[in-house]
C-alpha positions as CSV (number, residue, x, y, z in Angstrom):
1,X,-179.3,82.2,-103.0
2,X,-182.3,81.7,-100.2
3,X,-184.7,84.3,-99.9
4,X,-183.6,86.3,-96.7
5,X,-185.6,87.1,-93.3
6,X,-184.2,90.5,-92.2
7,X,-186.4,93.1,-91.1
8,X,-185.6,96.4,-92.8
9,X,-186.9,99.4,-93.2
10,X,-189.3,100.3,-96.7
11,X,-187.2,103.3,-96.9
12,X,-183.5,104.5,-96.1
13,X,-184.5,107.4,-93.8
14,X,-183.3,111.3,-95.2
15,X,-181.0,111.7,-92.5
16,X,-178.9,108.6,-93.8
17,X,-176.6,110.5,-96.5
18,X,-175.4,113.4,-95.0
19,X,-173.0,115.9,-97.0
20,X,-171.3,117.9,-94.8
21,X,-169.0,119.9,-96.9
22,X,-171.4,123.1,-98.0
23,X,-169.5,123.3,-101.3
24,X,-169.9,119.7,-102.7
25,X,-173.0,119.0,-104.7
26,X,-174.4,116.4,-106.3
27,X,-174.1,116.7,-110.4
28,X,-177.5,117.9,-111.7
29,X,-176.1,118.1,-115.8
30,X,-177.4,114.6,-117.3
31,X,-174.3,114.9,-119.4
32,X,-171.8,114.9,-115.7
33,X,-171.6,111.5,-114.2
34,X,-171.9,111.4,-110.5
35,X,-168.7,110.4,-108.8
36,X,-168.2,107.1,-106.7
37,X,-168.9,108.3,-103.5
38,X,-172.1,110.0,-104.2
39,X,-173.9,107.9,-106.2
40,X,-177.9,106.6,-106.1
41,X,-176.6,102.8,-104.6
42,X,-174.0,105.0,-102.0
43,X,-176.9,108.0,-100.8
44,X,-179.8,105.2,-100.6
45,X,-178.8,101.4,-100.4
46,X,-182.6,100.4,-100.4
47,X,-183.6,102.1,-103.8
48,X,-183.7,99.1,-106.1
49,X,-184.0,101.2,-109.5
50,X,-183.3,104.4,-111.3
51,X,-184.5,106.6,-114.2
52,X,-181.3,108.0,-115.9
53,X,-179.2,109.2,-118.9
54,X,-176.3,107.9,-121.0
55,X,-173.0,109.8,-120.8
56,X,-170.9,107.9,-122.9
57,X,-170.7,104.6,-124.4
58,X,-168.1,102.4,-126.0
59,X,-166.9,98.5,-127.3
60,X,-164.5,97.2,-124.7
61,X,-161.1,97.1,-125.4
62,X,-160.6,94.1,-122.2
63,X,-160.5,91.0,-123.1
64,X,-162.3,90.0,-120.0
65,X,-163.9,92.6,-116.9
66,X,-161.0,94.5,-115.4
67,X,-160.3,93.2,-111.8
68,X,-158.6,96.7,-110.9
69,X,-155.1,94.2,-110.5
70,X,-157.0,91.4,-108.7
71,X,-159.1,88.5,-109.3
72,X,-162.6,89.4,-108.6
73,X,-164.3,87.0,-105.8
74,X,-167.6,87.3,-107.8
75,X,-167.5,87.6,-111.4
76,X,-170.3,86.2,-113.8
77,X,-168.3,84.9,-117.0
78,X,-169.2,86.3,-120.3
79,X,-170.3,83.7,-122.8
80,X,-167.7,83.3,-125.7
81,X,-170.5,85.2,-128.2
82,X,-170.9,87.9,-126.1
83,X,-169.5,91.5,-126.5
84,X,-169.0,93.8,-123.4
85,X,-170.0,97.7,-123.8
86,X,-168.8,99.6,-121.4
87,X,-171.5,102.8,-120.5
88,X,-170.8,105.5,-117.9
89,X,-174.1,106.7,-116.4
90,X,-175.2,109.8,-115.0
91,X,-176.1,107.8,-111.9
92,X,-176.9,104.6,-111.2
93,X,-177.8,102.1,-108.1
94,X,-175.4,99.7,-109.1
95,X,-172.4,99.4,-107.1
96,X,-169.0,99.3,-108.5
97,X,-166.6,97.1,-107.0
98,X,-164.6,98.7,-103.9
99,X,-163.6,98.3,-100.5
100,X,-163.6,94.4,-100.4
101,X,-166.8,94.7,-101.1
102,X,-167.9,92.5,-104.8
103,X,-169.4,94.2,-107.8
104,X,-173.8,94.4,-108.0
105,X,-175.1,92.8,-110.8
106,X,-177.7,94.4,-112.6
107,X,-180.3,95.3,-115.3
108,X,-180.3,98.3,-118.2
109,X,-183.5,98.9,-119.8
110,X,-183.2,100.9,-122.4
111,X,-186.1,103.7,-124.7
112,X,-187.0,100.7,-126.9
113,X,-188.0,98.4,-123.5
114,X,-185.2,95.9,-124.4
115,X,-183.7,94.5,-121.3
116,X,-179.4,94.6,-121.2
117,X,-177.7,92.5,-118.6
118,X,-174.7,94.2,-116.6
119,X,-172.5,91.8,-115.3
120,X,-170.4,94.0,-113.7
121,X,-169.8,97.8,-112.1
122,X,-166.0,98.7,-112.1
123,X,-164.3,102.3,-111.2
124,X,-162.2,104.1,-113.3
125,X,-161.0,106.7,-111.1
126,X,-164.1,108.4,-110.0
127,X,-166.2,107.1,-112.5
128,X,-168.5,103.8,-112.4
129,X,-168.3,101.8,-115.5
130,X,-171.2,99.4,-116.0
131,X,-170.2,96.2,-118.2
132,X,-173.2,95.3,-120.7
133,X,-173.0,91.7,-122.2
134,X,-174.6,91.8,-125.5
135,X,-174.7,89.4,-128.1
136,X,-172.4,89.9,-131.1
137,X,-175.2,90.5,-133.9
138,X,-176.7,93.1,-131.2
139,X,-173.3,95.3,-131.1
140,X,-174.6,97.8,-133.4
141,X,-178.1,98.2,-131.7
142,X,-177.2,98.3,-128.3
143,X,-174.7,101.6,-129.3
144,X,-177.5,103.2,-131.0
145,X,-179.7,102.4,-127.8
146,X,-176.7,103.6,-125.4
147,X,-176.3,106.4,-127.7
148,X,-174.8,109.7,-125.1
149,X,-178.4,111.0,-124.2
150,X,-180.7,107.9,-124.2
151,X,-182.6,107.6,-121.1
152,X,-182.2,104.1,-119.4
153,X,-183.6,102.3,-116.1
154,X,-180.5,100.9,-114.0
155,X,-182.4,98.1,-111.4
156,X,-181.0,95.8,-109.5
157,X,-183.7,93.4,-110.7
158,X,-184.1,89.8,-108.2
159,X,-180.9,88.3,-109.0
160,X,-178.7,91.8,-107.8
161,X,-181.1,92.8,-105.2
162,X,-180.4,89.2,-103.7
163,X,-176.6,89.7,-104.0
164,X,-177.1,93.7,-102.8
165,X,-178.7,92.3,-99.2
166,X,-175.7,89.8,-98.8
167,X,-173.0,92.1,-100.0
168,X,-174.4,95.0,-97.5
169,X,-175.1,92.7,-94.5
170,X,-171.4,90.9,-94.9
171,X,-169.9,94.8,-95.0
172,X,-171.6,95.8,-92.0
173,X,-171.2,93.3,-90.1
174,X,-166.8,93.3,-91.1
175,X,-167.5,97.0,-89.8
176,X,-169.1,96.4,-86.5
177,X,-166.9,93.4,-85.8
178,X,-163.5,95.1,-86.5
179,X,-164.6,97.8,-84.2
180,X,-165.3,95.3,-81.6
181,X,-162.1,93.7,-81.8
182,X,-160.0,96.7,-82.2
183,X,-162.2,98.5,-79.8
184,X,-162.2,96.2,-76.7
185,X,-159.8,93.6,-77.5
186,X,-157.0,95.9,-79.0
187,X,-157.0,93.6,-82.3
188,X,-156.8,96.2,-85.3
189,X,-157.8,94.5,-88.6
190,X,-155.2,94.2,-90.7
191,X,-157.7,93.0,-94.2
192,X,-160.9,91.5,-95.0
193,X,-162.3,89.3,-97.4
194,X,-166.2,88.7,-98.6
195,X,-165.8,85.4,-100.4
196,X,-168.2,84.0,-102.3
197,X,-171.8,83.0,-101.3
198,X,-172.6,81.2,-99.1
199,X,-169.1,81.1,-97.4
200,X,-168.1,82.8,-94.5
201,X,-166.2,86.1,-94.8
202,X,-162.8,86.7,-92.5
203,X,-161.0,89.8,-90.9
204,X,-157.1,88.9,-91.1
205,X,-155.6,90.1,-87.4
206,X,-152.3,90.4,-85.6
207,X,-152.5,87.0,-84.1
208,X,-154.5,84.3,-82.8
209,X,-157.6,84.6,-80.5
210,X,-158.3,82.5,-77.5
211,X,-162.3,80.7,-77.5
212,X,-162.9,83.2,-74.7
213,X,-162.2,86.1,-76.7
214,X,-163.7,84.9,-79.7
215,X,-167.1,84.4,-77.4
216,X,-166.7,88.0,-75.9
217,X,-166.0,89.5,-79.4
218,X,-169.3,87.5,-80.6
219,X,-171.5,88.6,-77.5
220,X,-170.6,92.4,-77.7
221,X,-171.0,92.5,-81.2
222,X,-174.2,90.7,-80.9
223,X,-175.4,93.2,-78.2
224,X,-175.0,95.8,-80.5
225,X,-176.6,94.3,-83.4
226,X,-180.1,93.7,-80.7
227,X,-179.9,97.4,-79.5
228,X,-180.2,98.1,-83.4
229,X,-177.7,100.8,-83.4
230,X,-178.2,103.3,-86.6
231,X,-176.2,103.6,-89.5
232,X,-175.3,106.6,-91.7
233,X,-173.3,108.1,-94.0
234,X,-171.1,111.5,-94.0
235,X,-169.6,112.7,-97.4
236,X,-167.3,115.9,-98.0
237,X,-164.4,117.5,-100.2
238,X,-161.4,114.5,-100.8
239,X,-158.1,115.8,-99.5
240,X,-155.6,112.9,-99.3
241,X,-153.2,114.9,-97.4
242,X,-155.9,115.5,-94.7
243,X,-157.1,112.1,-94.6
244,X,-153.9,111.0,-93.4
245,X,-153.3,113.5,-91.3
246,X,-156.8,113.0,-88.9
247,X,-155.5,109.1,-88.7
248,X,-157.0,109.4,-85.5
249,X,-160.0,111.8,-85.5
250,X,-161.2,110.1,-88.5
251,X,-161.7,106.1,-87.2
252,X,-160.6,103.0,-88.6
253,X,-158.9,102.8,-92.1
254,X,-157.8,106.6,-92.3
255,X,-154.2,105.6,-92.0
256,X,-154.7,103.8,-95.2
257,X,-156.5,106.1,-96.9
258,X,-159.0,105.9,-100.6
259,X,-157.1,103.6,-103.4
260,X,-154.3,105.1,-105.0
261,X,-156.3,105.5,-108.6
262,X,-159.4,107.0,-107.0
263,X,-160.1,110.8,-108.2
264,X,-163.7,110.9,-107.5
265,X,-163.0,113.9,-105.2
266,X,-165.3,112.3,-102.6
267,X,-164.7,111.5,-99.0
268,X,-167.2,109.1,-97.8
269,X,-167.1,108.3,-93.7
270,X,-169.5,105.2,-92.8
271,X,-170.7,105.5,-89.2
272,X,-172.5,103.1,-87.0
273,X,-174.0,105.5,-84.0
274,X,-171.7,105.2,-80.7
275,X,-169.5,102.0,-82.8
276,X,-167.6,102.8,-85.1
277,X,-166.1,105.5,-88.1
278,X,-164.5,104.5,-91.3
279,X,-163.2,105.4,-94.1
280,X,-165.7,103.2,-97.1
281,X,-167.2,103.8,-100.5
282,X,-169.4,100.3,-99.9
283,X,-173.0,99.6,-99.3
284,X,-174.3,99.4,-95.9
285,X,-177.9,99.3,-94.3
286,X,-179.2,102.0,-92.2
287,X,-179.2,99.7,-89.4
288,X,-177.5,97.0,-87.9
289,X,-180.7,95.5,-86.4
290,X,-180.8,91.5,-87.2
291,X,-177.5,91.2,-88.5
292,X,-177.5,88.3,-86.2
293,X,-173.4,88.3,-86.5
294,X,-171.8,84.9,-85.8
295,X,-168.7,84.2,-85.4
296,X,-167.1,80.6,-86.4
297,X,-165.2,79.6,-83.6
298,X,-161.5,78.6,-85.4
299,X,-159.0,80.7,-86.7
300,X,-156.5,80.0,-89.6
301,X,-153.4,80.7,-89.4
302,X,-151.2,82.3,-92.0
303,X,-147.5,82.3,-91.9
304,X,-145.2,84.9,-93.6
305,X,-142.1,85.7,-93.5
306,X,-141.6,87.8,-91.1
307,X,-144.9,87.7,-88.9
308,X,-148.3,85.3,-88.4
309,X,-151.7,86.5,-88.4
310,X,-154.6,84.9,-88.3
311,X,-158.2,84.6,-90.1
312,X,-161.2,85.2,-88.1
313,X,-164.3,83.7,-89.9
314,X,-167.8,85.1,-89.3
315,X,-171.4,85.5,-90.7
316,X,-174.2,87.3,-90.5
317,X,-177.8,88.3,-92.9
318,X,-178.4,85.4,-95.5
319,X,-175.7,83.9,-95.0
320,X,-176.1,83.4,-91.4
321,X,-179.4,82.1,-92.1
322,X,-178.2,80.0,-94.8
323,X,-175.7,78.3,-92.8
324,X,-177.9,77.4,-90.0
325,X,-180.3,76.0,-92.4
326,X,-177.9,74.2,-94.2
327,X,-175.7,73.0,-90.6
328,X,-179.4,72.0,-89.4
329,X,-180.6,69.6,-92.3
330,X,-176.9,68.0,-92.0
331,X,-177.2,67.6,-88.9
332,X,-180.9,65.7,-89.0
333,X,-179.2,64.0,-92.0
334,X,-176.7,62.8,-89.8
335,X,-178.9,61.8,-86.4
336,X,-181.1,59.6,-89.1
337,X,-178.4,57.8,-90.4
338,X,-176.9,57.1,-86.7
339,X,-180.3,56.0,-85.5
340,X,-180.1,58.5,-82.4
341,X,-180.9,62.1,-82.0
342,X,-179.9,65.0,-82.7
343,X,-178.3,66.1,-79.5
344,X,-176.3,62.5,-79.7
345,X,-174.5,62.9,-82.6
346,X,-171.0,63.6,-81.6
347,X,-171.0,61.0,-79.0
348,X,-172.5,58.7,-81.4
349,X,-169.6,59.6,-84.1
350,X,-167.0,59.6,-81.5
351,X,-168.2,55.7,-81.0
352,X,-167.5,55.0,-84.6
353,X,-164.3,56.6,-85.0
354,X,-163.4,54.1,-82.0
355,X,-164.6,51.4,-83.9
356,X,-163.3,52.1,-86.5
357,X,-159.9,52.7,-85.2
358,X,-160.4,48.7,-83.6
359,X,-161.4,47.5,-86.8
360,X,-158.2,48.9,-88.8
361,X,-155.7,47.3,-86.0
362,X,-157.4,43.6,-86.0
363,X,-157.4,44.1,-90.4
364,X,-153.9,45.2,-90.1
365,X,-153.3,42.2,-87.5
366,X,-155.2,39.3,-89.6
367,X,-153.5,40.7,-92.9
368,X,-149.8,40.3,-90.7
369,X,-150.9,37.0,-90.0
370,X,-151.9,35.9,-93.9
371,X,-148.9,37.4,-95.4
372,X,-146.8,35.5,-93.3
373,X,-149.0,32.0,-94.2
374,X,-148.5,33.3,-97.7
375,X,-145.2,34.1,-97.4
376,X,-144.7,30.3,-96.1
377,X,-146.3,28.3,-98.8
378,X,-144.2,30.7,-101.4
379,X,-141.1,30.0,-99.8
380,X,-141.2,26.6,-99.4
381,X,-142.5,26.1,-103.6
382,X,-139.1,28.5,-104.3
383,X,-136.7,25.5,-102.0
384,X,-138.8,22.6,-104.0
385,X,-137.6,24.6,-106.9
386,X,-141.2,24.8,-108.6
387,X,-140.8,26.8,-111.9
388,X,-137.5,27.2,-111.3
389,X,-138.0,29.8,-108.3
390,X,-139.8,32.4,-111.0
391,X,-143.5,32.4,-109.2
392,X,-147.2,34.4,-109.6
393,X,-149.2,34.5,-107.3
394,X,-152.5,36.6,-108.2
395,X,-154.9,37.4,-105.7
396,X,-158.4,39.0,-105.5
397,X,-158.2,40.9,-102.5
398,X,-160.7,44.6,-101.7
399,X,-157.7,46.1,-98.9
400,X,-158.0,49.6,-98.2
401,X,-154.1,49.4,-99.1
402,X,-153.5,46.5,-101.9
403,X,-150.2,47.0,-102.6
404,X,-148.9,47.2,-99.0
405,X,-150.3,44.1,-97.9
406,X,-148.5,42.5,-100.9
407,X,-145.5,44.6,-99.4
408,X,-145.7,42.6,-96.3
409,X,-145.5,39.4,-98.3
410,X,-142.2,40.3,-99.8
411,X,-141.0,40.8,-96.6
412,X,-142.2,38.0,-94.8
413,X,-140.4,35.8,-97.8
414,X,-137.3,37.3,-97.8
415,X,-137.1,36.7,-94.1
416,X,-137.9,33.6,-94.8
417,X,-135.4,32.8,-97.8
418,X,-133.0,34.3,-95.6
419,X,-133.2,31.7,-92.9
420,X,-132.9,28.8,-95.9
421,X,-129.0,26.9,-94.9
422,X,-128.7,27.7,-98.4
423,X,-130.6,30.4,-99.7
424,X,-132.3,29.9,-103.3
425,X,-132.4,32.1,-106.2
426,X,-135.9,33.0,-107.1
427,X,-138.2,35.5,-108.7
428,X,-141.8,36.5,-106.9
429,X,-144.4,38.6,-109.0
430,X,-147.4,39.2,-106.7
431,X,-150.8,40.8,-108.5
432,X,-153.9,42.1,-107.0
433,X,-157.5,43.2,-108.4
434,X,-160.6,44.1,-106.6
435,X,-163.3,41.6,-106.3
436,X,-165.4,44.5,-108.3
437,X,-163.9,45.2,-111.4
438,X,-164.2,48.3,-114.5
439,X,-162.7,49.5,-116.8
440,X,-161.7,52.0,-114.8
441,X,-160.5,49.5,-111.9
442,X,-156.7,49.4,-110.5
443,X,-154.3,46.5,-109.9
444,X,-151.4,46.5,-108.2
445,X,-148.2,44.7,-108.6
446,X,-144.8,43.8,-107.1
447,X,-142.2,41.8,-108.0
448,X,-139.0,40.8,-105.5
449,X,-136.3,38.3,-106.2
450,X,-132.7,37.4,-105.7
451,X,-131.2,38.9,-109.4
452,X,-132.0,42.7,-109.9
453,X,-131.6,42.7,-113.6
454,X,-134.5,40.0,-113.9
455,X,-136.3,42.0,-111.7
456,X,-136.3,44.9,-113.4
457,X,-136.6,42.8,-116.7
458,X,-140.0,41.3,-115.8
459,X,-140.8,45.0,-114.6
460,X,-140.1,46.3,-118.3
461,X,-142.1,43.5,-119.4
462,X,-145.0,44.3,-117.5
463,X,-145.0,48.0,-118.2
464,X,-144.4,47.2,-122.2
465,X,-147.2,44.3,-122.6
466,X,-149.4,45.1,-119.8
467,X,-149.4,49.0,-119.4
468,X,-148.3,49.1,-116.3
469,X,-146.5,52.4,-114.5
470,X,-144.2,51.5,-111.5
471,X,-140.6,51.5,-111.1
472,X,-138.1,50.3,-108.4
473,X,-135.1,49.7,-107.2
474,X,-132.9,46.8,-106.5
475,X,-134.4,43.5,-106.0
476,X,-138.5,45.2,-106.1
477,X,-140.3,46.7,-108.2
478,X,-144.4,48.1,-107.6
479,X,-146.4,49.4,-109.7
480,X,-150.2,49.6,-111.3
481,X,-152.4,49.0,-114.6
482,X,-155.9,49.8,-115.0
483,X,-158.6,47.8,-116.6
484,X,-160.2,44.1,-115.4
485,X,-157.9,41.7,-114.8
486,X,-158.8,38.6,-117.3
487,X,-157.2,35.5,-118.2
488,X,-155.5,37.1,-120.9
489,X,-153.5,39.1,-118.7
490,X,-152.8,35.8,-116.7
491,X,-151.3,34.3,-120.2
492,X,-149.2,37.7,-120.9
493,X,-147.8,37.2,-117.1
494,X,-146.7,34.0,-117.6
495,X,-145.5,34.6,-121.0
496,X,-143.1,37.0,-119.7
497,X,-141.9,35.1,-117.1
498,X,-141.2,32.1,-119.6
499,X,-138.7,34.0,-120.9
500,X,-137.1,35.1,-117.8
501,X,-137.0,31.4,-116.5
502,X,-135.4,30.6,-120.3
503,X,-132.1,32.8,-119.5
């Protein structure tokens, strides 16, 4: 992942996790784990490490991470000798998978300074479950070194922190566009996906947008992201009945309400100042400032049964910077290999699909032309009766579509045969190879005469000696081998129509 250039603050401000219940508390007994919804990574998204305790500690009973039902858009596999603990903190700033938002990847140090690698946060109910890979030999020491008590470090370390900023920019920026959309356009979203770095993310809507709208939704959302509104968090007492009630006092997402497993007894509001209010247990910045949200311009379409939506495609943070990075060197890539600049390239392209379009129609044109030569010279070799009508013609020929020019041949002949005052009976077996030839090379084939059962005889032939796959029906047959086309292929061809000529 490249190194980002945002601008944020060196410390998440105190007013930034507010509880506004009087009776809910943080958990002060080492021994209580903090619930999702008030833990270190939720109350301060910028602290990148944390002194804690153990509160339990167990061999995984998975045979892989849980995905809570679901495949996880960002999981690091386990190698095959690895074992997976799973250790329940007393807090932790590693985020647990939730709200569309992936799973942080982290660090445990533990008393004796050895370093454990988590490769993934999940809930379990209220609780956050950190997954440690450990080697197999190491089962039995990293138990005693998770033991319910041991102090540990949870950090982020370079790798999470990296994957933290991306995860956080991508879920505030979904935020503060679906308010925009839903806001001012009247487009509520109806899901979101962060998919996996570097690719954009999408909100899922009712229907399709027009390019206007998709430019106002980009140039509001943008306007808010240069005033650099705030961002906070309020947390209280979880009452599902009450969520659902306040569907509209409460902001986006209240109508859905907190996962149907989650008992963490937390109710966690995300608000961007004068934008927006939902319902969210992920990560998000206190600011919006250099977000920098763009928005691809195309939508997807996705047809159900009984409605279409669309997929709205944006970026923002790293990946925002990535992309244009990344859309810039192709570009210059591009402009170098069409000798012309930069700002020419689509014109220039636009030139050579034109060209190129010319080029296929005088190929297809000439190759018309040589099959009916071809077809000619065959014809007239079946009414000398040469080889008693049973003909092969090889040919090394490098067409972007081998076996349909040999098609045309067939077709030419039999229009030709056809004409005859007295049409002959004859067998045609047509090869092609590339000029370049491997082992990995293709040849086609086809074979066309007047009797279907030699035919499909010489067909069987080919398939038995040669290795050949095809099939057919009637008077052709097609099909391909693999492997360089030699002279001893040549003397298995005309071995097998030997025999055919022979019955």
């Amino acid at each position: 992942m490249a190194a980002s250039v945002l601008l944020l603050p060196a410390l998440t401000p105190p007013t930034y996790h507010r509880i506004v219940s009087p009776t809910l508390h943080i958990p002060t007994d080492p021994q209580v784990s903090v619930p999702v919804g008030l833990l270190a990574c939720q109350r301060d998204p910028l602290l990148r490490e944390l002194a804690t305790t153990v509160v339990s500690c167990t061999v995984s009973q998975a045979p892989a991470v849980p995905s809570n039902g679901r495949k996880s858009k960002e999981k690091t596999p386990m190698p095959p000798a690895e074992t997976l603990l799973e250790v329940i903190l007393h807090d932790t700033v590693l985020f647990p998978e939730g709200g569309g938002q992936p799973s942080d990847v982290g660090l445990l140090t533990t008393s004796d300074k050895r370093v454990w690698k988590v490769i993934e946060i999940k809930r379990h109910g209220g609780h956050a479950v950190h997954y440690v890979s450990v080697p197999k030999e190491d089962v039995e020491a990293a138990l005693q070194a998770f033991h319910s008590g041991a102090e540990v470090v949870a950090s982020l370390g370079e790798e999470g922190y990296k994957k933290r900023l991306d995860h956080s920019c991508m879920h505030t920026s979904q935020h503060l566009l679906s308010a925009v959309l839903e806001t001012r356009l009247k487009l509520p979203t109806l899901s979101w996906s962060l998919s996996t770095w570097p690719n954009p993310a999408y909100v899922e809507i009712p229907r399709n947008m027009t390019l206007e709208e998709i430019a106002f939704a980009q140039e509001a959302a943008n306007g808010l992201v240069f005033e650099g509104r705030n961002v906070h968090v309020e947390v209280e007492e979880f009452d599902r009945d009450k969520i659902i009630e306040a569907k509209i006092a409460e902001g986006r997402g209240a109508e859905k309400g907190p996962p149907v497993d989650y008992t963490g007894g937390v109710k966690r509001t995300v608000i961007i100042d004068g934008v927006d209010r939902s319902l969210c247990c992920g990560t998000h910045f206190p600011t919006i400032h250099n977000l920098q949200l763009f928005i691809i311009s195309h939508l997807d379409s996705v047809a159900r049964s009984s409605t279409t939506s669309a997929r709205l495609y944006f970026l923002a943070g790293p990946r925002l910077i990535e992309y244009v990075m990344t859309t810039h060197g192709r570009l210059t890539t591009a402009a170098a290999t069409l000798s012309c600049g930069a700002p020419l390239v689509p014109e220039r392209v636009e030139q050579i699909v034109e060209e190129r379009k010319r080029m296929t129609k005088r190929v297809d044109d000439v190759e018309a032309e040589l099959a009916a030569v071809i077809a000619k010279q065959l014809a007239a070799a079946v009414t000398d009766g040469q080889d008693d009508g049973v003909l092969h013609l090889h040919r090394t020929d490098d067409s972007v579509n081998a076996l349909g020019f040999l098609s045309s041949i067939a077709t030419a002949l039999a229009s030709e045969i056809a004409s005859a005052p007295s049409p002959p009976s004859f067998l045609i077996l047509l090869s092609s190879s590339p000029s370049v030839q491997t082992s990995t090379s293709t040849n086609v084939m086809m074979i066309f005469g007047s009797d279907e059962q030699k035919v499909k005889a010489v067909g069987e032939g080919l398939k038995g000696k040669l290795a050949a796959k095809g099939g057919g029906k009637g008077s052709r047959w097609s099909g391909k081998s693999s492997g360089v086309w030699s002279a001893a292929r040549g003397t298995v061809v005309a071995g097998i129509l030997a025999d055919i000529r022979g019955q």
